[in-house]
N, C-alpha and C positions, 0 to 999 in steps of 0.2 A: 285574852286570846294570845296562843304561843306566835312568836312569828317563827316563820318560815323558814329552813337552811335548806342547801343541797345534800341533795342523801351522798352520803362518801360509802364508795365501793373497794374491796378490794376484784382484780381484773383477773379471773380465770382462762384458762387456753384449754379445752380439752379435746381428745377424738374419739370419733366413733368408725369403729376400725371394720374394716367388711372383707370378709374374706369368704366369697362364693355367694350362697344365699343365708351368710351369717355372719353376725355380730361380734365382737368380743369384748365381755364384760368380767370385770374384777371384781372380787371381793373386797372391803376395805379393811384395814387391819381386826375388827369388832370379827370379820367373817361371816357378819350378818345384813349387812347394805351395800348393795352394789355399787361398780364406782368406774371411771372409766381414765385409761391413758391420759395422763396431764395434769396441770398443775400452774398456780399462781404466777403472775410473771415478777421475776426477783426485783426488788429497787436500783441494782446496777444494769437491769434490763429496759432501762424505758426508752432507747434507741435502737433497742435490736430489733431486726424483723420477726414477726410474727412465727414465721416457720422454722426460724434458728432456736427461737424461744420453744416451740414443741416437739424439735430434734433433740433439743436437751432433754425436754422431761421423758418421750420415748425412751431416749436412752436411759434416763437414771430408772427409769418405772420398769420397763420392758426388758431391758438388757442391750448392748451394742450389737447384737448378731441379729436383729429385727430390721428388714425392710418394708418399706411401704412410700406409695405414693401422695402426697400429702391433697386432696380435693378442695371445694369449695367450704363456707361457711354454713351451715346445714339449721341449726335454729341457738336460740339464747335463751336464758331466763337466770334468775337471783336465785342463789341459795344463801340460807340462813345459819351459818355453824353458831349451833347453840352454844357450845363449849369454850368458845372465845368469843362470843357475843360480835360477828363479824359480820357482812354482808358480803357474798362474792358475786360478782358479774360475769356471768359465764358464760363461752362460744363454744361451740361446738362443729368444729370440722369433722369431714367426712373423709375418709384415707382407704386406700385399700393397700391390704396387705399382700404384701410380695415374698419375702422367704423371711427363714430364721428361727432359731429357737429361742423361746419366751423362756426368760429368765427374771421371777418379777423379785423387786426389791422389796422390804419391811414394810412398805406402805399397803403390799397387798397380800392376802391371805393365800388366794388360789385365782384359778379365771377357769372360765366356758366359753364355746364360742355356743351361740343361740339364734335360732331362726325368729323372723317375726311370731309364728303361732307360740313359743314358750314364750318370749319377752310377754306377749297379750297375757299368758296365766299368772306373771310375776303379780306379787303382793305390794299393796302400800309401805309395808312397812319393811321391804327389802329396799326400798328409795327412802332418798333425802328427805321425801316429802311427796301428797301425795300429788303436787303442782309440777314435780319433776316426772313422776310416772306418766301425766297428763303428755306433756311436752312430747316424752319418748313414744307413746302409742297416736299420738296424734300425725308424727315425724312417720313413722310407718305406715299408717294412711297413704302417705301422699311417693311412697320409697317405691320405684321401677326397677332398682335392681343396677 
């Protein structure tokens, strides 16, 4: 019988950005899996607050002329990057967008903004997985606006 270790994570930040009665979602570089503002928190990050750490990747992801107010924490779950064999541990805040033009960096192909009824027709296999599609239409269930 194997014994037991803790699972080691790496620690995602991501947002889910609302501006009206819609979403803003990213292509990821493939241009075929969606993907959202945010990103890992660096090893010279492990003191910095939470929202300093997601002003940074806004800006690197989104461009500096993007505002938004930053919300609560909205749901979690793991993703798998097969390609480096990692686990990430991921939050996902909830922000609304305030002004600015979206100027996205090499990490992203394009972006839409999407109301709940197109997020619902999205495919499995535009997600990470289809545990992460689960997440996001469940997360909309419960969304007031």
């Amino acid at each position: 019988k194997m014994k037991r270790d803790y699972g080691v994570f790496h620690v995602g930040l991501k947002v889910l950005m609302q501006k009206g009665g819609e979403f803003l979602f990213l292509r990821d570089e493939t241009g075929k899996i969606w993907d959202w503002p945010g990103g890992r928190i660096d090893n010279v990050e492990v003191k910095t607050p939470l929202g300093k750490i997601i002003a940074r990747e806004i800006k690197e992801e989104l461009g500096s002329k993007v505002k938004y107010k930053l919300g609560p924490p909205i749901f979690q779950f793991r993703r798998y990057f097969k390609s480096r064999d990692i686990w990430i541990f991921q939050t996902y805040y909830l922000a609304k967008y305030i002004s600015g033009e979206i100027k996205l960096s090499r990490e992203h192909t394009s972006y839409k903004w999407l109301n709940p009824k197109q997020i619902k027709t999205l495919k499995t296999n535009e997600f990470y997985g289809p545990r992460e599609r689960k997440v996001f239409l469940n997360y909309l269930k419960t969304f007031r606006g």
